[in-house]
Every structure is written in structure tokens, then in C-alpha cells.
PyMOL Python script that loads the backbone (N, CA, C, O; Angstrom):
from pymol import cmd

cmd.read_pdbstr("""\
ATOM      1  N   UNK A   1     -17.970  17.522 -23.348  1.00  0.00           N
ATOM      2  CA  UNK A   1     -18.920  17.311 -22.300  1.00  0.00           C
ATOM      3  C   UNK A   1     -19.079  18.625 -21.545  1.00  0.00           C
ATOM      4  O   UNK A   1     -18.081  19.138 -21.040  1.00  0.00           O
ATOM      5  N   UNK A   2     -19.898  19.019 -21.473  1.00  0.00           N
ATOM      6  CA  UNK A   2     -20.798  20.536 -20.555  1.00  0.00           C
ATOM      7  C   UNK A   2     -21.979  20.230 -20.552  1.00  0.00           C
ATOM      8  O   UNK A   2     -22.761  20.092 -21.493  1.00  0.00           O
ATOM      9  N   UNK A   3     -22.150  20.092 -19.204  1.00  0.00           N
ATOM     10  CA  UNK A   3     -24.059  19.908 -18.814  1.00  0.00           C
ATOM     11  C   UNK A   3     -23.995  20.461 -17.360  1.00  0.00           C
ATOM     12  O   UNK A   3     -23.119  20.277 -16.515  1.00  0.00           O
ATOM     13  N   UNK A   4     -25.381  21.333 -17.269  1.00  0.00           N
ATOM     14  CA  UNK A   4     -25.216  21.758 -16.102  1.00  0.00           C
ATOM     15  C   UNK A   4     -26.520  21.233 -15.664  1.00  0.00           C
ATOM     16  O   UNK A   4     -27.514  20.740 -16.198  1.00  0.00           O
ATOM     17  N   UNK A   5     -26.046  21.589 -14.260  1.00  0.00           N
ATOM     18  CA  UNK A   5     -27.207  20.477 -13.279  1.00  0.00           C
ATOM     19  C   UNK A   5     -27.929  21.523 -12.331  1.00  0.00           C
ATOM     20  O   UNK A   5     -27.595  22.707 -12.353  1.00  0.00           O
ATOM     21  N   UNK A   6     -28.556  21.225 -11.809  1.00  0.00           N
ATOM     22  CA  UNK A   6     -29.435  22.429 -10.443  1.00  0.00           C
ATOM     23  C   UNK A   6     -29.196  20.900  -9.527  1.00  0.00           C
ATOM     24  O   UNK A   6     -29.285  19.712  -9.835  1.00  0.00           O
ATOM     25  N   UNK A   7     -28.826  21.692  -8.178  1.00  0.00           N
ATOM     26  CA  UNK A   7     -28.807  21.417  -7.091  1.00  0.00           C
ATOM     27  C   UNK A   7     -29.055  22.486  -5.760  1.00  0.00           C
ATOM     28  O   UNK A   7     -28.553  23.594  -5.572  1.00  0.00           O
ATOM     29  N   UNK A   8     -29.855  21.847  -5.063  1.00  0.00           N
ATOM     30  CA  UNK A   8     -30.026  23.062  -4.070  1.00  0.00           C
ATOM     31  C   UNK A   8     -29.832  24.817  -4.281  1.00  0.00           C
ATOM     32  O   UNK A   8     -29.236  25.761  -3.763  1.00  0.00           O
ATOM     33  N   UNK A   9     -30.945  24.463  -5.617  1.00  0.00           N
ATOM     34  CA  UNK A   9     -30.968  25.989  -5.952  1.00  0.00           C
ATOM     35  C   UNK A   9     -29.824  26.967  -6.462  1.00  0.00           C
ATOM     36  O   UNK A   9     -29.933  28.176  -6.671  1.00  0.00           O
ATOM     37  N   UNK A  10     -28.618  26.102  -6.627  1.00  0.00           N
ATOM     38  CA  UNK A  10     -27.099  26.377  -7.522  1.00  0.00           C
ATOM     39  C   UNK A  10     -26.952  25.808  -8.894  1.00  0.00           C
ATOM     40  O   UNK A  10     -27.920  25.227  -9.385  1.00  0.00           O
ATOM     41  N   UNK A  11     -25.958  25.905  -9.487  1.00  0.00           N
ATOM     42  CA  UNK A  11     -25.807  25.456 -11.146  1.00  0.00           C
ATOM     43  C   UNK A  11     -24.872  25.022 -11.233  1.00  0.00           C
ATOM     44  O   UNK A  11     -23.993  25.807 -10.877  1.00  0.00           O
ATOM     45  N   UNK A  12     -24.443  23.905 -11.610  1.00  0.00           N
ATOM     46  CA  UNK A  12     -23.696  23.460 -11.610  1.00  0.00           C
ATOM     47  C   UNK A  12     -22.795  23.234 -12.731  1.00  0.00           C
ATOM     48  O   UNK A  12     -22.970  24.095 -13.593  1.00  0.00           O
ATOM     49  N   UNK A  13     -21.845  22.340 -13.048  1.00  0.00           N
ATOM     50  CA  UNK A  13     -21.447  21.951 -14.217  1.00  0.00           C
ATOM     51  C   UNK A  13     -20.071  21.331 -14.522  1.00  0.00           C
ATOM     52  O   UNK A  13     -19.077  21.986 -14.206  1.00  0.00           O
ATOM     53  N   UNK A  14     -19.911  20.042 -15.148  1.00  0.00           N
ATOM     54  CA  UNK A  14     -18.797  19.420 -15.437  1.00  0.00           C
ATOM     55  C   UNK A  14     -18.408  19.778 -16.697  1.00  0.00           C
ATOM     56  O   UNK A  14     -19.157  19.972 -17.655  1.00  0.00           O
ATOM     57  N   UNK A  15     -16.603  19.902 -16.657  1.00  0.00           N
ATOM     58  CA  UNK A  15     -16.030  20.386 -18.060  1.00  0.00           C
ATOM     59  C   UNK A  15     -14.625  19.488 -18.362  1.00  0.00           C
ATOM     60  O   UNK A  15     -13.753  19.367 -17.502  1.00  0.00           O
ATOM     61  N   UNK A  16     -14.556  19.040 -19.346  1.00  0.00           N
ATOM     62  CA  UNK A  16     -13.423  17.729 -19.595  1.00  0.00           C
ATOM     63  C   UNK A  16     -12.469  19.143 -19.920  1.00  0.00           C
ATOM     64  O   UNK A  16     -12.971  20.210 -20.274  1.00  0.00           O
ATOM     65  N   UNK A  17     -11.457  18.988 -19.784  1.00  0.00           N
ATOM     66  CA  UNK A  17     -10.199  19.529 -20.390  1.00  0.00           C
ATOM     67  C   UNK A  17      -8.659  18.680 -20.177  1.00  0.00           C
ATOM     68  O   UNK A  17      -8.424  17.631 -19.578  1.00  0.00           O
ATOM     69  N   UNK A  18      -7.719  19.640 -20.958  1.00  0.00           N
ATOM     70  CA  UNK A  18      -6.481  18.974 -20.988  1.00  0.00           C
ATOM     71  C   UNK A  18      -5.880  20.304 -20.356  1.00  0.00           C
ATOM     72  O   UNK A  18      -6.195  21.492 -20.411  1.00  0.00           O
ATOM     73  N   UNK A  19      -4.905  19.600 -19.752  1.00  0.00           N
ATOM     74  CA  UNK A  19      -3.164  20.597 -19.485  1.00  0.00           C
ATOM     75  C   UNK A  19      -2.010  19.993 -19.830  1.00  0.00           C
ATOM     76  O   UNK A  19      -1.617  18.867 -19.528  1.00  0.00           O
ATOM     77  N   UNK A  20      -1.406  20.972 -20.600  1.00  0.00           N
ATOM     78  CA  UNK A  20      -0.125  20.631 -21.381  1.00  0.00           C
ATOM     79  C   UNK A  20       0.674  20.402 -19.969  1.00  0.00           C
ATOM     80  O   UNK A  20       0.821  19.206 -19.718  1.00  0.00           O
ATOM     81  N   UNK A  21       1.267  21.371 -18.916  1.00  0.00           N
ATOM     82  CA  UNK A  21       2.112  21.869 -18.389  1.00  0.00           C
ATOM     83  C   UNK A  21       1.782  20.641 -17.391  1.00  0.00           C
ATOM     84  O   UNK A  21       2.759  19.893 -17.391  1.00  0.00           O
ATOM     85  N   UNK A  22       0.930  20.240 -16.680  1.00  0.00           N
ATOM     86  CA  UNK A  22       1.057  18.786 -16.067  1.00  0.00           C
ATOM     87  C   UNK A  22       0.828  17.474 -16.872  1.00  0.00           C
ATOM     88  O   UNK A  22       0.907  16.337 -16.407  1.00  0.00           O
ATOM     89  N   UNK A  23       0.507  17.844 -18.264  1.00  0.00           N
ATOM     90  CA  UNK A  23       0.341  16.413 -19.071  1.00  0.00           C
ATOM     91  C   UNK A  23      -0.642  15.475 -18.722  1.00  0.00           C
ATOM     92  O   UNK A  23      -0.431  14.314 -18.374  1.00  0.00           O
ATOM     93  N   UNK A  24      -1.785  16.064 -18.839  1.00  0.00           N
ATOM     94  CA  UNK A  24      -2.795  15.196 -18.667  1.00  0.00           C
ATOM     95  C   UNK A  24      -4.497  15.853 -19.390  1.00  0.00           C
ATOM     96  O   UNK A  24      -4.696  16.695 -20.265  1.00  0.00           O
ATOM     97  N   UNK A  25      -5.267  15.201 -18.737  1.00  0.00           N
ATOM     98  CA  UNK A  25      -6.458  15.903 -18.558  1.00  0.00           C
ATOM     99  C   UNK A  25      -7.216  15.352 -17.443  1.00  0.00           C
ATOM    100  O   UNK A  25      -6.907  14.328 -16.833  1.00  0.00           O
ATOM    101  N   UNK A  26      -8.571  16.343 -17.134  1.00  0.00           N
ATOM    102  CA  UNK A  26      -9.196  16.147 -16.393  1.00  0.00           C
ATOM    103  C   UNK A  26     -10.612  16.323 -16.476  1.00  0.00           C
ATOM    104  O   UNK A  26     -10.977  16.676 -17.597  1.00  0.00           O
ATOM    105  N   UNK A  27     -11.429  16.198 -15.713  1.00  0.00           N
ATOM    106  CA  UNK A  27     -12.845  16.818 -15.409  1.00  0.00           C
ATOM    107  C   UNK A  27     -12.799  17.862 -14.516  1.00  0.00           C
ATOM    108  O   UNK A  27     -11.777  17.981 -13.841  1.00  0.00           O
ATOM    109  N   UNK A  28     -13.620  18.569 -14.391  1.00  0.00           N
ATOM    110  CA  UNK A  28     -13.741  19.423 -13.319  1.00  0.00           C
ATOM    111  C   UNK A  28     -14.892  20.433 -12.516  1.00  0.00           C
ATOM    112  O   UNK A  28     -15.016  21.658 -12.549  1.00  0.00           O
ATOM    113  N   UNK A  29     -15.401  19.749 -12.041  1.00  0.00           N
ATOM    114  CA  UNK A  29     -16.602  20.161 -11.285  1.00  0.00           C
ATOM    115  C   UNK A  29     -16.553  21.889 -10.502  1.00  0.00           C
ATOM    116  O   UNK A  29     -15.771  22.359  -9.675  1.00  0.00           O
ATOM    117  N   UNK A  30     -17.708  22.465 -11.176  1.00  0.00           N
ATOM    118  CA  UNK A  30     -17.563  24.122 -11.306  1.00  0.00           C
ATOM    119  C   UNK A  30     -19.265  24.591 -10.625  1.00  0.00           C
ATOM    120  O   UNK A  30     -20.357  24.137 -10.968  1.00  0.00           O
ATOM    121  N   UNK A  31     -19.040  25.344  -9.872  1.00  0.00           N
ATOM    122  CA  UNK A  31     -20.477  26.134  -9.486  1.00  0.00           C
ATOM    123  C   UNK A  31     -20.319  27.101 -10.610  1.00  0.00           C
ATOM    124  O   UNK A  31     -19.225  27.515 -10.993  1.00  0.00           O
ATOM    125  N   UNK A  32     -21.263  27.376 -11.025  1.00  0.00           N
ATOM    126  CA  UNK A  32     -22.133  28.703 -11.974  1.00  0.00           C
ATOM    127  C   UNK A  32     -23.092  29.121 -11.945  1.00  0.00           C
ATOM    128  O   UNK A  32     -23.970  29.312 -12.787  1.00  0.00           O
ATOM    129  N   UNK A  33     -22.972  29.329 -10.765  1.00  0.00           N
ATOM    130  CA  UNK A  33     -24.530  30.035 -10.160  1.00  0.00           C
ATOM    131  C   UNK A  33     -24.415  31.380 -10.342  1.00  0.00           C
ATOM    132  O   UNK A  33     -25.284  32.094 -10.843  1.00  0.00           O
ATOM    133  N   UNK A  34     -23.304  31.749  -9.924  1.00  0.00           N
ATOM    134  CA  UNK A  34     -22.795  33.407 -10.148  1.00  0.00           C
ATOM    135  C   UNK A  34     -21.714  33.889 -11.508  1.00  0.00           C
ATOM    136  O   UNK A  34     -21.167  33.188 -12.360  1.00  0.00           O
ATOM    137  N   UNK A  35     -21.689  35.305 -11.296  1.00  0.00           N
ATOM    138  CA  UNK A  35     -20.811  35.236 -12.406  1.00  0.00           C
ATOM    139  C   UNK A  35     -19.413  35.125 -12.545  1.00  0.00           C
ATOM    140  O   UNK A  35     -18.775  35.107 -13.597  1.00  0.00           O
ATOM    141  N   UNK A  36     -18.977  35.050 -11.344  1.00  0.00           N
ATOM    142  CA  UNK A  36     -17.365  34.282 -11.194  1.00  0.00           C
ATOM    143  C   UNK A  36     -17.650  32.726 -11.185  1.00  0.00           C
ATOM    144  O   UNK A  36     -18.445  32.357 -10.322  1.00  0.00           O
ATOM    145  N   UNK A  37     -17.207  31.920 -11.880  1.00  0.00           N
ATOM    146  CA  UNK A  37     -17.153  30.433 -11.908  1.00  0.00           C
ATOM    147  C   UNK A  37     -16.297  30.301 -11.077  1.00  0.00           C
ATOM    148  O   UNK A  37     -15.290  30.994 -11.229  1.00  0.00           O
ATOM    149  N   UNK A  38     -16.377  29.189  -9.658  1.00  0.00           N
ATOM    150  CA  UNK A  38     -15.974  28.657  -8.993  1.00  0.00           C
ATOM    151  C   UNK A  38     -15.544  27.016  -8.826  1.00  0.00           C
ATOM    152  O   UNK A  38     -16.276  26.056  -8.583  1.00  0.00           O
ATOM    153  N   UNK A  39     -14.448  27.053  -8.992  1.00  0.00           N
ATOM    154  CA  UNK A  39     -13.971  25.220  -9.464  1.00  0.00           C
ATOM    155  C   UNK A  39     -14.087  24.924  -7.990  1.00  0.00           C
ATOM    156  O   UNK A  39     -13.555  25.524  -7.056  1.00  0.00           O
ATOM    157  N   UNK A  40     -15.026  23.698  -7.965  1.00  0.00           N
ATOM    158  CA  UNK A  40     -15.332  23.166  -6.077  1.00  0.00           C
ATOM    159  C   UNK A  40     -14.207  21.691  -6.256  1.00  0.00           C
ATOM    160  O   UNK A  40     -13.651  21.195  -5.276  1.00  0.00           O
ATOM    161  N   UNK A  41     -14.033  21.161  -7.669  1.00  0.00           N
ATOM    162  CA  UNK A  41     -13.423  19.635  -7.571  1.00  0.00           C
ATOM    163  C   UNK A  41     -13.067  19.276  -8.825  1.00  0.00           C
ATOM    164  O   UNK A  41     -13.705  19.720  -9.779  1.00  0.00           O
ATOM    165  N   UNK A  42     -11.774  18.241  -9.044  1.00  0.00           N
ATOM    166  CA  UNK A  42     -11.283  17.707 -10.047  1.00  0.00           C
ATOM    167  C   UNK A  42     -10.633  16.559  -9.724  1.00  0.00           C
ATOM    168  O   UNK A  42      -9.968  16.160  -8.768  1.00  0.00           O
ATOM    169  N   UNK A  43     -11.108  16.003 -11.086  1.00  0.00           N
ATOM    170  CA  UNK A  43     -10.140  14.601 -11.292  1.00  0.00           C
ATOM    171  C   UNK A  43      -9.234  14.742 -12.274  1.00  0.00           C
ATOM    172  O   UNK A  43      -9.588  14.905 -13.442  1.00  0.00           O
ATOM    173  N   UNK A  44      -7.959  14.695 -11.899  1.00  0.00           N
ATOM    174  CA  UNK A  44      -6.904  14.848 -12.783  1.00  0.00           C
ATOM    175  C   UNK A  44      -6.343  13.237 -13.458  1.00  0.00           C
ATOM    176  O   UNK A  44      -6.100  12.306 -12.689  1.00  0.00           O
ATOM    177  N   UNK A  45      -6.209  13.114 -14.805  1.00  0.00           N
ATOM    178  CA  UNK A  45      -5.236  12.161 -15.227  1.00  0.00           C
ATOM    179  C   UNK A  45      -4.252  12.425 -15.804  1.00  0.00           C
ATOM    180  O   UNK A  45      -4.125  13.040 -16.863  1.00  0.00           O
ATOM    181  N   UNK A  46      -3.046  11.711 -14.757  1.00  0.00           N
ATOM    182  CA  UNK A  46      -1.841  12.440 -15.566  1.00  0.00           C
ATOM    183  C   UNK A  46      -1.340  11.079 -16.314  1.00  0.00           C
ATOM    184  O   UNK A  46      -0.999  10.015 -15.797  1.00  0.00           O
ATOM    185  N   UNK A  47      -1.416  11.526 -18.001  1.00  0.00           N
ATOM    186  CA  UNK A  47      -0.839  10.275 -18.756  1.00  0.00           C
ATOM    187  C   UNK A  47       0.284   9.604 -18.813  1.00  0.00           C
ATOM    188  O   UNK A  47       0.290   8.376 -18.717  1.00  0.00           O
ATOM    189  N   UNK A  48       1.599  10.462 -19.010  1.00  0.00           N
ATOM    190  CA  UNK A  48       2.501   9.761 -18.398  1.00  0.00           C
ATOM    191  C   UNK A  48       2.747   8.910 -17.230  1.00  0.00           C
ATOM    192  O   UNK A  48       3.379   7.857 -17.316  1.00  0.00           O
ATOM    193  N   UNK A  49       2.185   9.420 -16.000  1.00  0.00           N
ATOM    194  CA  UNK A  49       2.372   8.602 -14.961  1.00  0.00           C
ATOM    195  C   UNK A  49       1.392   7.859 -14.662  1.00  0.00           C
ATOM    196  O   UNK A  49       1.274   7.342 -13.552  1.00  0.00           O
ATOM    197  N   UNK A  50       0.168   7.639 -16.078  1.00  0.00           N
ATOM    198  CA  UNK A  50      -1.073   6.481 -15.565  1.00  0.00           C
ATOM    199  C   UNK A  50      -1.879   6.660 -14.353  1.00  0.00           C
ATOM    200  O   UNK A  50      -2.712   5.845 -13.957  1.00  0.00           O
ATOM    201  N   UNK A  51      -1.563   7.858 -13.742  1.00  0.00           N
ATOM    202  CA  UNK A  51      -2.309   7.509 -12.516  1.00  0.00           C
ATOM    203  C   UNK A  51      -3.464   8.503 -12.462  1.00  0.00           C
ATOM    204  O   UNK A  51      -3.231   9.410 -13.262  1.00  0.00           O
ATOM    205  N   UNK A  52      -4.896   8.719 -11.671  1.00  0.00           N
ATOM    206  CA  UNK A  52      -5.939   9.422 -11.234  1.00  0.00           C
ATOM    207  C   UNK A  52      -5.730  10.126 -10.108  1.00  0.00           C
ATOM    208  O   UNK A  52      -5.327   9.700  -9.025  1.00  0.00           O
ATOM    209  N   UNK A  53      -6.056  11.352 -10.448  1.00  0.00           N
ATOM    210  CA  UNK A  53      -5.982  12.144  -8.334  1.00  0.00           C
ATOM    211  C   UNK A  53      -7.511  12.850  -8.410  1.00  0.00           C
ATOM    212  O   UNK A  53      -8.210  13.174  -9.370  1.00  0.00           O
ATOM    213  N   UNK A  54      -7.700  12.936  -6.983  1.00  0.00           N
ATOM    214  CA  UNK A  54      -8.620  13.748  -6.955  1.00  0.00           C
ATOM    215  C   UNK A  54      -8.539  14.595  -5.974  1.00  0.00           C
ATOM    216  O   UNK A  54      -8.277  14.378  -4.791  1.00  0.00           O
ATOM    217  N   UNK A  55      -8.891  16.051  -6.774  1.00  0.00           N
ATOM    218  CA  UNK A  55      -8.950  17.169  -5.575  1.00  0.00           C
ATOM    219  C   UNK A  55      -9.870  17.919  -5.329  1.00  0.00           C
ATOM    220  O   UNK A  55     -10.489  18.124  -6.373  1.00  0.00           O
ATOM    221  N   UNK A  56     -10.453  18.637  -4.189  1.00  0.00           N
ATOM    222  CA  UNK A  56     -11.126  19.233  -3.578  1.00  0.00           C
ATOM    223  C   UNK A  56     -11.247  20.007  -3.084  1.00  0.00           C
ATOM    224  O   UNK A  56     -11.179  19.819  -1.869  1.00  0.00           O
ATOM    225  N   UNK A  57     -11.549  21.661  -3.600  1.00  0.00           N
ATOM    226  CA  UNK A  57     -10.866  22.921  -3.264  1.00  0.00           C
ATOM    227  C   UNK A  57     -11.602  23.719  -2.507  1.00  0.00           C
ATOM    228  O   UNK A  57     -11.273  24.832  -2.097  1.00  0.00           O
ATOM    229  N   UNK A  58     -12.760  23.064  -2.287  1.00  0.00           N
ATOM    230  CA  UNK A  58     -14.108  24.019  -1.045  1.00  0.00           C
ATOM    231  C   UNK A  58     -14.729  22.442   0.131  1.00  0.00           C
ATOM    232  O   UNK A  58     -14.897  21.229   0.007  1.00  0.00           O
ATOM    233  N   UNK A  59     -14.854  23.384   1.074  1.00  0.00           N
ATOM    234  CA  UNK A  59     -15.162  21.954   2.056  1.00  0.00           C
ATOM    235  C   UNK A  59     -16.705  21.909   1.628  1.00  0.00           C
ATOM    236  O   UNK A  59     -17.302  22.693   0.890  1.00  0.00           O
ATOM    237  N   UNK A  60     -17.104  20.968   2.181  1.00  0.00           N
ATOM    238  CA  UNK A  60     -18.872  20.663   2.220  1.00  0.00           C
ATOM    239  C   UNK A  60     -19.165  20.647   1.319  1.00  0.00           C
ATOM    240  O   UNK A  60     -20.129  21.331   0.974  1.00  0.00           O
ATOM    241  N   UNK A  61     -18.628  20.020   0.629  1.00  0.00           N
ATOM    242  CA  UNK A  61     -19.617  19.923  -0.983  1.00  0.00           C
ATOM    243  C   UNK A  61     -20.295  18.676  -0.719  1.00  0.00           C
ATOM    244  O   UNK A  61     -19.901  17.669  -0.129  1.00  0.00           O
ATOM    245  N   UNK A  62     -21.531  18.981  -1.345  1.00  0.00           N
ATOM    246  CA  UNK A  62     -22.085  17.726  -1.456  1.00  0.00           C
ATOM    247  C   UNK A  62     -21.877  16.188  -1.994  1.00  0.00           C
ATOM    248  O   UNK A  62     -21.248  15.940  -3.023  1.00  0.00           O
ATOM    249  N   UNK A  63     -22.428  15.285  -1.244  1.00  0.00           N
ATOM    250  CA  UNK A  63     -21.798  13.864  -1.512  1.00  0.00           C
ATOM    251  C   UNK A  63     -22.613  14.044  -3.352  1.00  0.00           C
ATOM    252  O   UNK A  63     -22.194  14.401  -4.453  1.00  0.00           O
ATOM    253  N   UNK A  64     -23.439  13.741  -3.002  1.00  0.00           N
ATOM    254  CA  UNK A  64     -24.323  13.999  -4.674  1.00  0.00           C
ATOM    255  C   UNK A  64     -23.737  14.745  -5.682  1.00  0.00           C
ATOM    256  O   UNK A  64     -24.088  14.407  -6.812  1.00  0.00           O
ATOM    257  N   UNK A  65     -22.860  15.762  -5.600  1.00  0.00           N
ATOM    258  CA  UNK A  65     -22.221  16.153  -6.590  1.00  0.00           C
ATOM    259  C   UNK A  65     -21.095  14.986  -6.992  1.00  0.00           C
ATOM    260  O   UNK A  65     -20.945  14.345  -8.032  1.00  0.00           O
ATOM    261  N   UNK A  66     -20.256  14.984  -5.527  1.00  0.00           N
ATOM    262  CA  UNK A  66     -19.449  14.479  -5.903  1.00  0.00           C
ATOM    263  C   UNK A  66     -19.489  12.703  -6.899  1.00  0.00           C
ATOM    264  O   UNK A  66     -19.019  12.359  -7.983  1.00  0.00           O
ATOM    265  N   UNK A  67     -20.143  12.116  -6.033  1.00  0.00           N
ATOM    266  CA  UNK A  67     -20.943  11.229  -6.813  1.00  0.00           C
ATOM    267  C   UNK A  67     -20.735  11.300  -8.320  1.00  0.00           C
ATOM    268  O   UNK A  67     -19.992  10.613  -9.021  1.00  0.00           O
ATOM    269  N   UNK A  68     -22.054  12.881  -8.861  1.00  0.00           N
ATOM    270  CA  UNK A  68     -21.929  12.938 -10.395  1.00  0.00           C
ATOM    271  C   UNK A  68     -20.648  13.275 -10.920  1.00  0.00           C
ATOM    272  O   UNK A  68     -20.211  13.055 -12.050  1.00  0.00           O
ATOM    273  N   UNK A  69     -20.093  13.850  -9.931  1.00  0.00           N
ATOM    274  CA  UNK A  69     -18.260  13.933 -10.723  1.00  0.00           C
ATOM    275  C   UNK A  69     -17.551  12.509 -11.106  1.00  0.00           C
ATOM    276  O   UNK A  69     -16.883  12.305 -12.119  1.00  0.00           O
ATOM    277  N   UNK A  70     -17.883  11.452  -9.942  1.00  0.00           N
ATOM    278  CA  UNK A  70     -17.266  10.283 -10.367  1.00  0.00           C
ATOM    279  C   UNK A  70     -17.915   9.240 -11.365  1.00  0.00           C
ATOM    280  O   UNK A  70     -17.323   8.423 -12.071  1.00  0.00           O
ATOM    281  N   UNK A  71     -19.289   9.469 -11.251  1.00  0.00           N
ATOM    282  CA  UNK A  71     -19.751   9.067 -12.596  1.00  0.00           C
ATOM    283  C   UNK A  71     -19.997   8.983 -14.275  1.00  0.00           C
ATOM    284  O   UNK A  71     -20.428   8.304 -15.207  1.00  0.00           O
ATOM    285  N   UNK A  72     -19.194  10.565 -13.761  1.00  0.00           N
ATOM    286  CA  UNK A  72     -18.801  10.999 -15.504  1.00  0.00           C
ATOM    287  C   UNK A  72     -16.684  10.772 -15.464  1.00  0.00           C
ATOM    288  O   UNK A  72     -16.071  10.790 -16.532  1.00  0.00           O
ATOM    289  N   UNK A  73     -16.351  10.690 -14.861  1.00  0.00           N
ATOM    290  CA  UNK A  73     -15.029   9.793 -14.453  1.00  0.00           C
ATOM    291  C   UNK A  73     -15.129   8.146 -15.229  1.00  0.00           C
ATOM    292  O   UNK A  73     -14.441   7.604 -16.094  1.00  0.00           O
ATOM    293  N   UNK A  74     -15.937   7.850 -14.700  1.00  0.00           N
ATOM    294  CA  UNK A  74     -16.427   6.191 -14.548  1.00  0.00           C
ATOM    295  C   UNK A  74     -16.549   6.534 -16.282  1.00  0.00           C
ATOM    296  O   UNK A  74     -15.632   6.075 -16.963  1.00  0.00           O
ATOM    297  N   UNK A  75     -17.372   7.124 -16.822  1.00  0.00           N
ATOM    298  CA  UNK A  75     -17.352   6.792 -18.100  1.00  0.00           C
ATOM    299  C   UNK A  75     -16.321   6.917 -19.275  1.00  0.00           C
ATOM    300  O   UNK A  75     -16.450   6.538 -20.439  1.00  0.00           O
ATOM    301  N   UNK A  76     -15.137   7.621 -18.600  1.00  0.00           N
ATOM    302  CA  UNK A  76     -13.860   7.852 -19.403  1.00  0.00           C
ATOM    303  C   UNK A  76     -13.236   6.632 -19.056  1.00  0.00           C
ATOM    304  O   UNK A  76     -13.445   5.823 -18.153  1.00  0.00           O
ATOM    305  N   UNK A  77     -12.155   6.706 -20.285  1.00  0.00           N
ATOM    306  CA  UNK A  77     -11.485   5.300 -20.263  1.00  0.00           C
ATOM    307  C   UNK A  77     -10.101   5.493 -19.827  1.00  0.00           C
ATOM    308  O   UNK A  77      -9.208   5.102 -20.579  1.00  0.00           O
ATOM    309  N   UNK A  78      -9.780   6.093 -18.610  1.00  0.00           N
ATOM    310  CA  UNK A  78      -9.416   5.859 -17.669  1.00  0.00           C
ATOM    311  C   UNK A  78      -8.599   5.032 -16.661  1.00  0.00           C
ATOM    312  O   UNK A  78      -9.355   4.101 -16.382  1.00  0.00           O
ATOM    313  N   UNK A  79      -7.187   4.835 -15.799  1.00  0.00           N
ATOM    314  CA  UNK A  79      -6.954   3.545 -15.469  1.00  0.00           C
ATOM    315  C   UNK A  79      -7.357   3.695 -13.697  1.00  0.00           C
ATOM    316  O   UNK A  79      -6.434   4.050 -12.964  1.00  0.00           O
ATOM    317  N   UNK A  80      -8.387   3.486 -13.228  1.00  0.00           N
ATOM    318  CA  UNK A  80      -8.577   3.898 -11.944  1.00  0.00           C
ATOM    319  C   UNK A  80      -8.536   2.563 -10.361  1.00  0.00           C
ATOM    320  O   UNK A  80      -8.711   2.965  -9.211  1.00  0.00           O
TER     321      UNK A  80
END
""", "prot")
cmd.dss("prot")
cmd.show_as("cartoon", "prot")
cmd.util.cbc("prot")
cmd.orient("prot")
């Protein structure tokens, strides 16, 4: 999954990945408007411990992003 979105004139984009070293995977919501990629948010699942977190590493992000972050969440199978 990589699709990028325009919002208020920025670029956006969600990227599924895994991490060995916390044992899980996640999504993770990225500005790419510029040429440093900036991670604004993630949903982590850590498999062993079954559980979902979510974090948030820039203030003011928009509800609407966040939104599309949890909607591509919503479509993983997931225990939330």
C-alpha cells in the first residue's frame, strides 16, 4: 500500500511496514511535499502483545488525515 493524497496543497502518503526489533507492523502517515519525508503519525501493531497504539509526532495535523490513517487501519485485519 503507497498512495499519495494532496491536501491543503501538501502530499501526502500512507506506507504499511514491519519492525523486527518491536515485532510488529504498522502504517504510517508521511508528508512528501518536500524532499526530507516527514513521518506526522502511526499505528503500530505489536503481534505478540495483540495490541494497537497510536502515535503522533507533529501537533495540528489535520482531523482529515488522520481520519484517512484510520481508515486504511480499519481495513487491516487487525485486533482494535
Amino acid at each position: 500500500m503507497s498512495e499519495l493524497k494532496e491536501f491543503e496543497g501538501r502530499k501526502y502518503e500512507i506506507i504499511f511496514g514491519s519492525d523486527v526489533q518491536r515485532d510488529g507492523v504498522y502504517l504510517e502517515l508521511s508528508d512528501r511535499t518536500e524532499k526530507e519525508i516527514e513521518v506526522i503519525a502511526e499505528v503500530f501493531h505489536y503481534d505478540e502483545l495483540g495490541k494497537v497504539v497510536f502515535s503522533c509526532y507533529k501537533e495540528n495535523v489535520p482531523f482529515q488525515l488522520i481520519k484517512w490513517l484510520m481508515d486504511e487501519v480499519a481495513k487491516e485485519d487487525w485486533p482494535i
